[in-house]
PASEBA-1860 file (N, C-alpha, C; in nm, 3 decimals):
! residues 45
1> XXXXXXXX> 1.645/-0.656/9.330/1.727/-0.627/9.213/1.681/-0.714/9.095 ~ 1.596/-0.637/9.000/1.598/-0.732/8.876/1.719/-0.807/8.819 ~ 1.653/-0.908/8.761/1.760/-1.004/8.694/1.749/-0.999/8.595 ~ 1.876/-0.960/8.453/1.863/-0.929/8.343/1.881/-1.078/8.235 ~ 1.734/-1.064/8.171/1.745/-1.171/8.110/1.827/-1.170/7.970 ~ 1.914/-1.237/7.923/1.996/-1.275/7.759/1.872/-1.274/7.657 ~ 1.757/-1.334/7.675/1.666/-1.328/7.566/1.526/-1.229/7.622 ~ 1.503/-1.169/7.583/1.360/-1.110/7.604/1.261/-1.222/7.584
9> XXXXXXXX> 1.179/-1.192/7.692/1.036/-1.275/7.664/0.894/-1.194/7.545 ~ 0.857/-1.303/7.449/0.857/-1.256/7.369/0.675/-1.300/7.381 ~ 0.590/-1.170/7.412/0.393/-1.297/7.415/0.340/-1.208/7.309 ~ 0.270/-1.300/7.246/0.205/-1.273/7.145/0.019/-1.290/7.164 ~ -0.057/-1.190/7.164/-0.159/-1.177/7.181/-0.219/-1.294/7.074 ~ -0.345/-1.382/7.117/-0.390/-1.535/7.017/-0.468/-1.433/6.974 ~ -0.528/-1.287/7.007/-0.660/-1.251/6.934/-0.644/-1.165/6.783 ~ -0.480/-1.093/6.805/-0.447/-0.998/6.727/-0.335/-1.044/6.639
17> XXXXXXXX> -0.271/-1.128/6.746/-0.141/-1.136/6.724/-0.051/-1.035/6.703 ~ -0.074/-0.931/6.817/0.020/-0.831/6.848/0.104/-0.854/6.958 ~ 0.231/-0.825/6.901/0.361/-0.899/7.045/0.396/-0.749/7.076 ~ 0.391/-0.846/7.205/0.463/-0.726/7.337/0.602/-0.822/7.402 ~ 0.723/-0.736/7.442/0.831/-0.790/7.474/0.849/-0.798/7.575 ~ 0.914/-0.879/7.684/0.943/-0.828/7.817/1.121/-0.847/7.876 ~ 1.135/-0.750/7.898/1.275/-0.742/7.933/1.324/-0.739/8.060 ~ 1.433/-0.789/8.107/1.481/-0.847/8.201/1.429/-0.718/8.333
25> XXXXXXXX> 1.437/-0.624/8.278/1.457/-0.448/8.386/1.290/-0.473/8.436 ~ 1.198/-0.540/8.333/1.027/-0.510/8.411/0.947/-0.644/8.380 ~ 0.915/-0.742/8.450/0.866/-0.853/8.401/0.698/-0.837/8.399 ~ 0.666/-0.729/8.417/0.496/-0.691/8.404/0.457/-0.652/8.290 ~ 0.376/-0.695/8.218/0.289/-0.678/8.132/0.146/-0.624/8.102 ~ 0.079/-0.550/8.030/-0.077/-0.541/8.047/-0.146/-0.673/8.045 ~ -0.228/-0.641/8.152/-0.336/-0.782/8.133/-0.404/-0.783/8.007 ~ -0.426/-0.644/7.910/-0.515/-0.643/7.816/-0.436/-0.597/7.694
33> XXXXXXXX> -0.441/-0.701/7.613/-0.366/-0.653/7.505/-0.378/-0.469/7.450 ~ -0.291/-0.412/7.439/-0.338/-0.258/7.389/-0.354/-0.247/7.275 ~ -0.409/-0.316/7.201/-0.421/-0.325/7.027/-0.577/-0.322/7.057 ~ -0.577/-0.468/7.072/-0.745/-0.519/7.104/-0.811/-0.508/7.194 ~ -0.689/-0.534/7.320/-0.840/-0.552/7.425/-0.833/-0.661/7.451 ~ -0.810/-0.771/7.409/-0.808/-0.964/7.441/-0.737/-0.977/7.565 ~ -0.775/-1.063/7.643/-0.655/-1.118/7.691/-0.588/-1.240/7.716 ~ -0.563/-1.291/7.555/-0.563/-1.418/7.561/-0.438/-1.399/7.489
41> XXXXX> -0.326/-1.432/7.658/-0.131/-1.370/7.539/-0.132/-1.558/7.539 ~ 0.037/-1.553/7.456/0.075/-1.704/7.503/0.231/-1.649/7.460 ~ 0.307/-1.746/7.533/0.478/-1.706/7.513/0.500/-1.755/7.413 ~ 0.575/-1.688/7.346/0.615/-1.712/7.181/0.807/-1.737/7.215 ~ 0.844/-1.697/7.295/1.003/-1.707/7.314/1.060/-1.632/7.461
END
């Protein structure tokens, strides 16, 4: 049973700086940013 998080996790790609969110319902993310292509995220929140 997912656990619903109060704040979304918030990563921001270092190459584009395109943010992707993650919410409590799916904690998976692309390994590859879908803008660029990088995969260099870091947590922003």
């Amino acid at each position: 049973m997912p656990i619903p998080l109060k704040n979304p996790i918030v990563l921001e790609c270092q190459n584009c700086h395109f943010r992707f969110k993650i919410t409590g319902d799916d904690l998976s993310f692309p390994h590859q940013c879908p803008k660029c292509g990088a995969d260099d995220w870091q947590i922003k929140g």
